[in-house]
Every structure is written in structure tokens, then in C-alpha cells.
C-alpha positions in Angstrom: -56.8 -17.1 8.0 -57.5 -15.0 4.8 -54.7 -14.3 2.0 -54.4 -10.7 3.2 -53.5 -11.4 6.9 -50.7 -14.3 5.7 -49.0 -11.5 3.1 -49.2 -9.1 5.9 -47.8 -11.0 8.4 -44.9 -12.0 6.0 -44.4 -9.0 4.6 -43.7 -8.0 8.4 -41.5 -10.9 9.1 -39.7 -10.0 6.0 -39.1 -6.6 7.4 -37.8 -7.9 11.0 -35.2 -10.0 9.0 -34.1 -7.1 6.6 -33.9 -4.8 9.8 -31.7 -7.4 11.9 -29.6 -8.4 8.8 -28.6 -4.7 8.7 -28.0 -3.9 12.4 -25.5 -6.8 12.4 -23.6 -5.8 9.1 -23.6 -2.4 10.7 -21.7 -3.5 13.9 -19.4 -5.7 11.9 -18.3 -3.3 10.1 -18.6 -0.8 12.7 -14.9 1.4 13.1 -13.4 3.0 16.6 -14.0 6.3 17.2 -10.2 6.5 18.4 -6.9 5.6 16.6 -3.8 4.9 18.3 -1.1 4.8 15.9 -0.8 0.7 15.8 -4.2 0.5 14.5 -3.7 3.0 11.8 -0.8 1.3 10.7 -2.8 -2.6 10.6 -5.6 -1.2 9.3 -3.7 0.5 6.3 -2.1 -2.9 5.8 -5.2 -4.9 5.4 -7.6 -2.2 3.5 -5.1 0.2 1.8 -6.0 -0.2 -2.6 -3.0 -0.3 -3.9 -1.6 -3.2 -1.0 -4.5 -4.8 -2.1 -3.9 -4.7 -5.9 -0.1 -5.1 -5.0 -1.3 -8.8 -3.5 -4.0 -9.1 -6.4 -0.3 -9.1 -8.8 1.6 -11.8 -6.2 -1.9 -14.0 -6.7 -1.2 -13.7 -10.8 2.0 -14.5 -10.3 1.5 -17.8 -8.5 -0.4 -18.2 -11.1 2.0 -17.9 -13.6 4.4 -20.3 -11.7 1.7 -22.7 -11.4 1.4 -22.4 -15.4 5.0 -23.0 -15.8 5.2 -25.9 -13.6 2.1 -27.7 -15.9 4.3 -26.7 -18.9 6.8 -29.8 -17.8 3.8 -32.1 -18.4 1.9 -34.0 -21.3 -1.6 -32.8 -22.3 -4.3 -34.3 -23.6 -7.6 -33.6 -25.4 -10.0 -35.5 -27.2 -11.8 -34.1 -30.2 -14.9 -35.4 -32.3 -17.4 -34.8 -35.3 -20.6 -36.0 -36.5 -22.1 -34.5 -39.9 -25.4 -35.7 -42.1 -25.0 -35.0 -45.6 -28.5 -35.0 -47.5 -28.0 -36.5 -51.1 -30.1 -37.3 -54.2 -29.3 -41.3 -55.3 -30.6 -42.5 -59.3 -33.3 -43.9 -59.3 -33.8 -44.5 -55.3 -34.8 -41.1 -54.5 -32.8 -39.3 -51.8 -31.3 -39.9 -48.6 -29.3 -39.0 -45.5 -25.8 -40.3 -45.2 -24.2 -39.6 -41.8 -20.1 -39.9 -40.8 -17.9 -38.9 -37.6 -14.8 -39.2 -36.4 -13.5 -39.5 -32.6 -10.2 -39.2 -31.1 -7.7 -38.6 -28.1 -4.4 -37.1 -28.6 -1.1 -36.0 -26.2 1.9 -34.0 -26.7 4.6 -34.0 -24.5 7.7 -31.8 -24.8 10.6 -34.1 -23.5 14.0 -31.4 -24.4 13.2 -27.5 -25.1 16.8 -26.1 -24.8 16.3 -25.9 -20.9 13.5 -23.5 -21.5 10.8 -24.8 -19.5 13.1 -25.3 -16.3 14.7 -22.2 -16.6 10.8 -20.5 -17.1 9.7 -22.5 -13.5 12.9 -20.5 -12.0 12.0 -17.3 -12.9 8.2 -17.1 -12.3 9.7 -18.6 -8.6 11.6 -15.6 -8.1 9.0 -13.2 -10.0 6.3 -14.5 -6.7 9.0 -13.7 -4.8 9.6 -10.4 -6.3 5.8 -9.4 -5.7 6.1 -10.5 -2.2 8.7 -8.0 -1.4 6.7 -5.4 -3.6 4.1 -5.4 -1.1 6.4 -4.8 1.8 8.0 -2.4 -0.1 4.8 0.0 0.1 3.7 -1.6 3.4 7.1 0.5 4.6 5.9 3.8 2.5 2.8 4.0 3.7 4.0 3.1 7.1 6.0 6.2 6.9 3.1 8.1 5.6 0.9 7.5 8.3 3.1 8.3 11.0 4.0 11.4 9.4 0.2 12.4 9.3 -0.7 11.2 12.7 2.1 13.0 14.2 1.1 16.0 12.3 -2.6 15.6 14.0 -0.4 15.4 17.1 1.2 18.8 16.5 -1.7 19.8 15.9 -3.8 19.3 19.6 -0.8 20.4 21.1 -1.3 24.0 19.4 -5.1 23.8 20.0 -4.3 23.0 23.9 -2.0 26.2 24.2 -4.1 28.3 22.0 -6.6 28.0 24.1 -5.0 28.5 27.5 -4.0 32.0 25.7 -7.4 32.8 24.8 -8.2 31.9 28.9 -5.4 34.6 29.8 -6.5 37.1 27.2 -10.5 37.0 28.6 -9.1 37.1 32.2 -6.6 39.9 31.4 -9.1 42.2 29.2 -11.6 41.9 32.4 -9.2 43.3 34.6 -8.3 45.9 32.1 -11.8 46.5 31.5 -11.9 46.7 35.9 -9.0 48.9 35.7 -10.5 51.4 33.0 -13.5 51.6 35.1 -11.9 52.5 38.3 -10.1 55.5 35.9 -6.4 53.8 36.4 -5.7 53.1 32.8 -6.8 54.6 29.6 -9.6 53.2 27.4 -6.8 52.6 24.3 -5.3 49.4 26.9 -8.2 47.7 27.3 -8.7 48.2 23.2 -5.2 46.6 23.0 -6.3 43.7 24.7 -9.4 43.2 23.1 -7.5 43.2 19.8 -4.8 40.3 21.3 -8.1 38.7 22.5 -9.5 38.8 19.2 -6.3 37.6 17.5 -5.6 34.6 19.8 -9.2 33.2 19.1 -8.1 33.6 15.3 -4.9 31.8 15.9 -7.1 28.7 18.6 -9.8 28.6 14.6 -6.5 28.0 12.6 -5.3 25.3 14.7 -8.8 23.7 14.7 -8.9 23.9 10.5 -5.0 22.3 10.8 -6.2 19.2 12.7 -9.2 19.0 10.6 -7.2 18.7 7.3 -4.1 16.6 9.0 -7.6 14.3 9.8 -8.6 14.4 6.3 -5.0 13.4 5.3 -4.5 10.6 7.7 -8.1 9.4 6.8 -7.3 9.6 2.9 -4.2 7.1 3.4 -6.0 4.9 5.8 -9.0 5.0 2.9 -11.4 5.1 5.6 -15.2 5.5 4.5 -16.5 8.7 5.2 -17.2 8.9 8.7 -17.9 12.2 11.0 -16.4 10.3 14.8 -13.0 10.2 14.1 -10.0 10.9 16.1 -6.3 9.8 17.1 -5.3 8.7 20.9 -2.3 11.4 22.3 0.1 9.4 23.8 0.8 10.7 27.6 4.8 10.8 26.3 6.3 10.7 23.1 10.1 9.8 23.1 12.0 12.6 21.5 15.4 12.2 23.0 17.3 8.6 22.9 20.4 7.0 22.1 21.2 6.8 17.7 21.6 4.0 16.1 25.4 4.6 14.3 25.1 5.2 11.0 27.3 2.4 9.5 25.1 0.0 11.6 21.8 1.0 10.1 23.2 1.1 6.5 24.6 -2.2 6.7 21.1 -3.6 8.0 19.0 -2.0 5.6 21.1 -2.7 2.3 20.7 -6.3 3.5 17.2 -6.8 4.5 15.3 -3.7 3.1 12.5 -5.3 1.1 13.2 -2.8 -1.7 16.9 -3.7 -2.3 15.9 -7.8 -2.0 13.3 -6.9 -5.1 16.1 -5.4 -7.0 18.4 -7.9 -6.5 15.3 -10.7 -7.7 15.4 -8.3 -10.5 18.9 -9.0 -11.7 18.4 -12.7 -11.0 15.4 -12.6 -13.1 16.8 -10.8 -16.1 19.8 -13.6 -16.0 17.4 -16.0 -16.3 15.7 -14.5 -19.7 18.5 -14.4 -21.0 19.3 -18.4 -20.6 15.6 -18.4 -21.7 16.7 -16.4 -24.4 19.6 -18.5 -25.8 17.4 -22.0 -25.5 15.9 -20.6 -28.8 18.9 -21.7 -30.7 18.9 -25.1 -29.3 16.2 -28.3 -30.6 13.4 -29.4 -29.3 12.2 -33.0 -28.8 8.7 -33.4 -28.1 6.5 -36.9 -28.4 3.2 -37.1 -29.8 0.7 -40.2 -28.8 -2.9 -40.3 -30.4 -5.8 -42.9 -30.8 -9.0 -42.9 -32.9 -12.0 -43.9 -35.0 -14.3 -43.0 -37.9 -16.8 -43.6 -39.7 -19.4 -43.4 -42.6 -22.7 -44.5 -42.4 -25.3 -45.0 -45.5 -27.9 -48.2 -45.9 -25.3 -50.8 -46.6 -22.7 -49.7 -44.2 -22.5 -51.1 -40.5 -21.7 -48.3 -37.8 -19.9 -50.3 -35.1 -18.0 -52.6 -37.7 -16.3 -49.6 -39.2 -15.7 -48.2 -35.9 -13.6 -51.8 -35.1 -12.0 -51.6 -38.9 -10.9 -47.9 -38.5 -9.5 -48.0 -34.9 -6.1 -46.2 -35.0 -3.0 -45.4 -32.0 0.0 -43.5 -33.3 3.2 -42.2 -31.5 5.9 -40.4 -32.4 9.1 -38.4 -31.9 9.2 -35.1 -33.4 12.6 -33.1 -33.2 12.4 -29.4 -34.3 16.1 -28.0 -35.6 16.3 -23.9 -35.5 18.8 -23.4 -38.3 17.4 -20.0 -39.9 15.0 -18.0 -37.6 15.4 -14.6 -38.9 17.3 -13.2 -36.6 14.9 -13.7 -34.3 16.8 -15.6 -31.3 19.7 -13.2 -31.6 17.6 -10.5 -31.1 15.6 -11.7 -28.3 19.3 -12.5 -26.5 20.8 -8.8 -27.1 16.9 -7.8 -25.8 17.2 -10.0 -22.6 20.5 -8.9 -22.4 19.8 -5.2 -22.3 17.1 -5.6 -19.5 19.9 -7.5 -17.8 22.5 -4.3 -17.5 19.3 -2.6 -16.8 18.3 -4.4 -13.5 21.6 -4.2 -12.7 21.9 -0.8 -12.9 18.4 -0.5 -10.8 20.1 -2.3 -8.7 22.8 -0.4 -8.1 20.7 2.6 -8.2 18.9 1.2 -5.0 21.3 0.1 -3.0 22.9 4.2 -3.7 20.0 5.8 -2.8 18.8 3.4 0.4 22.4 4.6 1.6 21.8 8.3 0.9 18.2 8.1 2.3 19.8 6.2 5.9 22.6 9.2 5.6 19.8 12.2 5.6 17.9 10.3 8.2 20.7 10.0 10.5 21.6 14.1 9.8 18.3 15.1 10.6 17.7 12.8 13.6 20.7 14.6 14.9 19.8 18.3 14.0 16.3 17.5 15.3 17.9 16.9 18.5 19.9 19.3 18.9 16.9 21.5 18.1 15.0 19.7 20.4 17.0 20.6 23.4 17.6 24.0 22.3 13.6 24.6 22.1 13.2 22.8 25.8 15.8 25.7 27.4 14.8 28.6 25.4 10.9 27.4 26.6 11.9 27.2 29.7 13.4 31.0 30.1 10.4 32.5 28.1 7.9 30.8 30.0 9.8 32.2 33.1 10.2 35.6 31.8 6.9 35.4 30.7 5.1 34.4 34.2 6.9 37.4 35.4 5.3 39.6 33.1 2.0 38.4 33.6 3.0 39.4 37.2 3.9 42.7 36.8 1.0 43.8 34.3 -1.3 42.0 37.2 -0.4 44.5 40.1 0.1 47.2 37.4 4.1 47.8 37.0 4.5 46.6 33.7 4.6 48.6 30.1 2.0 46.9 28.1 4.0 47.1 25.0 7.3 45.4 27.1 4.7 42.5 28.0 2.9 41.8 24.9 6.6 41.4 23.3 7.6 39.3 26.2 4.4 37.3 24.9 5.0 36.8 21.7 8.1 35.5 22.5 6.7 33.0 24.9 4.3 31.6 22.3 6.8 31.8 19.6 9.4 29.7 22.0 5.8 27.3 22.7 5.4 26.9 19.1 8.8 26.1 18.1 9.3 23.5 21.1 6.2 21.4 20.6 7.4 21.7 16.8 10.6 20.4 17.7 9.5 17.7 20.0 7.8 15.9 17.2 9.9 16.6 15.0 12.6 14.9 16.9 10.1 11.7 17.8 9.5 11.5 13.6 13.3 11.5 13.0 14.2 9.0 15.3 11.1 6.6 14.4 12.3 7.1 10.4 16.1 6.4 10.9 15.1 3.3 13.8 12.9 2.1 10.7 15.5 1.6 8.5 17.4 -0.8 10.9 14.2 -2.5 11.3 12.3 -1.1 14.3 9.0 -1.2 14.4 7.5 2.4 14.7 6.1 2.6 18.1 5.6 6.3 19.8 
């Protein structure tokens, strides 16, 4: 077989393998066309940038514990040199004289004022601190999402009723139009209702752009690559009307288990502890020291090995290090450590006043979007009856168009304020059931 016909048939091997390789990396990567609001949420969780840094920082600060724990043990290292030396000797001419040294030494700190114990504490609560960072935003961004998929939701349900108006404004401008011809109604009716036409197919484009950039919203806090095929699922109910939670219940829930009050808490605790790392600095430290080693120098008249026998050396010792005058330095870093320590506290105290505010609003609005709720399902259900009525009476020609196109407005304004209202309700109640620690479910 000639060279040519092996590189082509390679070269086409090559090209099978590159154009498999991508088709599967495609399709494992491959994302649903549809969203239902779970999937939003876990997806969010396991590809959102700053969860992922926010679990990059708990990683360092295992770390960092991990660190602290070695701090409690001995080192060792061994060290070594070899050097020539070129010299000029009387009368012999010149030479190369060599010598080295070789060597393992340990240090072990046995007593540092409690420091190093104190130091595996902290950096214990400090992982757990970062832990309950990441659920902290987990819960933000869980409320972010279902804000902006429920948004998209508001948004179909306008697009569905704008264009059943658009349906009744073609069908009733061709039976004006019908009308005009047959010489029953003047030409400035069927204008009117090719102007109401013309506006409802406005209104049906502004609803279209409104779920276009609630997509674009939802798609930015999922950080979803760019990707044309995307949509949300519209659940077939969405519960806008159920029993509260009471308030004290929920407040007494989340200023016990609410990630962001259990971080500020770790915050006081950790403060405390710098300041007992703090105040070690005034106390000694013991630490032992353990070494062994050899030399050497080597000319003509000199054995190697011998010397390395004659200057074998082990040493240990105790070494106890006394703070008596440190500039100030240790009573600074206390009042410092102390400072940060009223500081957590008052972050602490600062969360724990807020979480009860935020519960309070959530619980006010749950019940004003309720009330609003049921006040938008019965004045719905009169306009919609008031306004089949009119659609009644301009059909067999006894209504004043003028009398009807107000009855209209008022119809879509009642349709507009109820399917506002309905989600509104469903967000409230999901946002005040989170903070007793419901899982947000439509």
C-alpha cells in the first residue's frame, strides 16, 4: 500500500473519531428545551458562579483546618552542602579541596499559650461558617428564580388572553366590516374597530417582548449558555389560596435554623476565639528542638568517610521563649480581637432583627395578596359577565359602541389585575412557607 493511501486513510479515521468524540460531548451536555421550576432551582445550585466560588472558599478553608491540625506536630527537614574550593599550594602547584555538610533537624512546639488548640477550633467553625454561606445564597437565588419563573408565568398568561382579544377583535371588525356593507352602520365603526384591532395586536407584541426578557432574566441567574430552545413548563394549577403559617411560628423556625442567622452566630464564636488566640501571646512557649549531622573536608591527606564517623553529631533541646516586652504588640492585637468581637455580635444581632422584619413583611403581604387575590377572582367574574353580555348586544346590533368598548376595557383590566394577583398570591405564600422551611414547590 503506498504512503499516500495509509495518510489518507488515517487522516480519515482521524476525522470519524474527532466527529464521534464531538457528537457525544454534544449530547452530554445537551440541556431540556423545558424547565419546570425544580430543575431551574438544581440546576442553579450545581452551575451558579458565585455557589461555585462560595464552595471553592469552604475547600480553602478545610484547608486551613487541615493546616492547623499539622501545626500540633513535629517537623522535620534535612538540609546539605557540597562546595570545591580551587586553591594555589607552595611549591606543589594547585589543587581542588572539596567539603560538605549533611543534616536532619525537628522542631516541635510542646506549650504555645493554648494557641494552636484554640487556632484548630476556629478554623473548625470557620468550615462551618462557609458551609452555611453557601446555603445562605442557595436560599437567595432560590428566591430569585422563582420570582423570575413566575414572572415568565405572568407573562404566557397575558400572551394567552391577548390573543383571544385579538381573535374577538378580527371576528368583530368582519362583522362590522359586513354590517357597513349592507349600509346598517357608518364607515367611522368599522374604523373604530380597526383601531382596537390594531391596538390589541400592539398590546399581544408587548407581552411577547415581556416573556422574552423575564426569559433572559431567569436564563442570566440559571447562567445558562446561550441557547435559542428555551422555555418554562406552566403548571395546570398554581396554589394561590391556602392556610398561613402564624407568624410567631415561622419567626421562631427561621431565627433557629435559617442558614444566615447559624453563620452569624459562628461569627461570634469565632471572634471569641481570637481573642483567646489573642491573649496566648502573653503567655511562654516551650518548643523542643532534635537534630543530627555530619561534615566534612576533603584535600590529599584527609579521608572522606573517617571524618564523616569523627564529626557525627545528635543534639536536643528545650527552648522556652518568655514575652516580657513586645511593644505593645499583644495588647493591641487583644483590644483588635476584641473589637471584631462586639462587632460579630452586633452582626449578630443585626440578623437575627432583620430575619424577623423580613418573616413580618412576608407574612403582611401573603395576607394582602390574598385578600387581593379574592377580590380580583369576583370582580373577574362580574366583568367577564357584563362583558359576554356586551359582546351580545353589539352582536345582534343593540349596543352603543362606545358603552361596549368601556365595558371592554374593564373586562381586560379586571383579566389583567386577576392573573396579576393570582401569582402574586402563589409568590407570597412560597416566600413566607420558605422561611419556615418549605421547600418551594408550585
Amino acid at each position: 500500500m503506498s504512503q499516500f493511501t495509509i495518510k489518507s486513510l488515517l487522516l480519515i479515521f482521524l476525522g470519524f473519531s474527532c466527529i464521534k468524540g464531538y457528537s457525544q460531548d454534544t449530547t452530554a451536555k445537551a440541556l431540556p428545551p423545558v424547565w419546570n421550576l425544580e430543575a431551574c432551582l438544581q440546576y442553579a445550585k450545581r452551575n451558579n458562579i458565585t455557589l461555585k466560588n462560595l464552595r471553592l472558599d469552604q475547600q480553602s478553608a478545610e484547608q486551613d483546618k487541615l493546616l492547623a491540625k499539622a501545626a500540633v506536630l513535629p517537623d522535620l527537614y534535612g538540609s546539605g552542602s557540597l562546595s570545591y574550593n580551587h586553591v594555589n599550594m607552595n611549591n606543589s602547584g594547585s589543587g581542588i579541596n572539596s567539603s560538605g555538610s549533611y543534616g536532619v533537624s525537628s522542631a516541635w512546639t510542646l506549650y504555645q499559650g493554648g494557641y494552636l488548640k484554640k487556632d484548630i477550633l476556629q478554623k473548625d467553625l470557620s468550615v462551618q461558617a462557609a458551609n452555611f454561606s453557601v446555603l445562605e445564597n442557595e436560599n437567595d437565588i432560590t428566591l430569585q428564580i422563582t420570582q423570575a419563573y413566575l414572572s415568565i408565568l405572568i407573562d404566557k398568561e397575558s400572551i394567552i388572553y391577548n390573543e383571544d382579544l385579538v381573535k374577538t377583535s378580527v371576528a368583530q371588525l368582519a362583522q362590522a366590516q359586513r354590517r357597513f356593507d349592507a349600509g346598517s352602520v357608518a364607515k367611522k365603526e368599522v374604523v373604530q374597530f380597526e383601531a382596537q384591532l390594531a391596538s390589541d395586536r400592539y398590546n399581544l407584541t408587548t407581552a411577547r417582548n415581556a416573556e422574552r426578557q423575564d426569559k433572559i432574566t431567569l436564563k442570566q441567574l440559571l447562567q445558562l449558555p446561550e441557547t435559542g430552545n428555551f422555555d418554562v413548563v406552566k403548571p395546570d394549577t398554581v396554589l394561590s389560596d391556602g392556610v398561613i403559617p402564624d407568624l410567631t411560628a415561622v419567626q421562631q423556625y427561621a431565627l433557629a435554623n435559617r442558614p444566615e442567622v447559624k453563620n452569624a452566630e459562628l461569627g461570634v464564636r469565632i471572634a471569641d476565639l481570637n481573642v483567646q488566640k489573642a491573649q496566648s501571646g502573653y503567655l511562654p512557649t516551650l518548643s523542643l528542638g532534635a537534630g543530627i549531622g555530619t561534615s566534612f573536608a576533603k584535600d590529599a591527606t584527609y579521608n572522606t568517610f573517617r571524618q564523616f564517623d569523627n564529626n557525627f553529631y545528635q543534639q536536643a533541646g528545650l527552648t522556652l521563649s518568655v514575652p516580657i516586652f513586645t511593644k505593645r504588640q499583644n495588647k493591641t492585637n487583644v483590644a483588635k480581637a476584641r473589637i471584631v468581637m462586639e462587632q460579630s455580635k452586633n452582626t449578630l444581632e443585626n440578623t437575627k432583627t432583620t430575619l424577623t422584619l423580613t418573616t413580618e413583611k412576608a407574612f403582611i403581604t401573603v395576607q394582602n395578596a390574598k385578600e387581593q387575590f379574592t377580590s380580583a377572582q369576583e370582580q373577574l367574574s362580574y366583568n367577564k359577565e357584563l362583558y359576554r353580555i356586551s359582546n351580545e348586544e353589539l352582536r345582534i346590533g343593540s349596543a352603543n359602541i362606545y358603552d361596549f368598548y368601556q365595558q371592554r376595557n374593564l373586562y381586560v383590566q379586571a383579566l389583567q389585575s386577576f392573573i396579576q394577583a393570582k401569582y402574586n398570591a402563589a409568590l407570597a405564600a412560597r416566600i413566607y412557607e420558605f422561611y419556615i422551611g418549605i421547600p418551594i414547590k408550585l
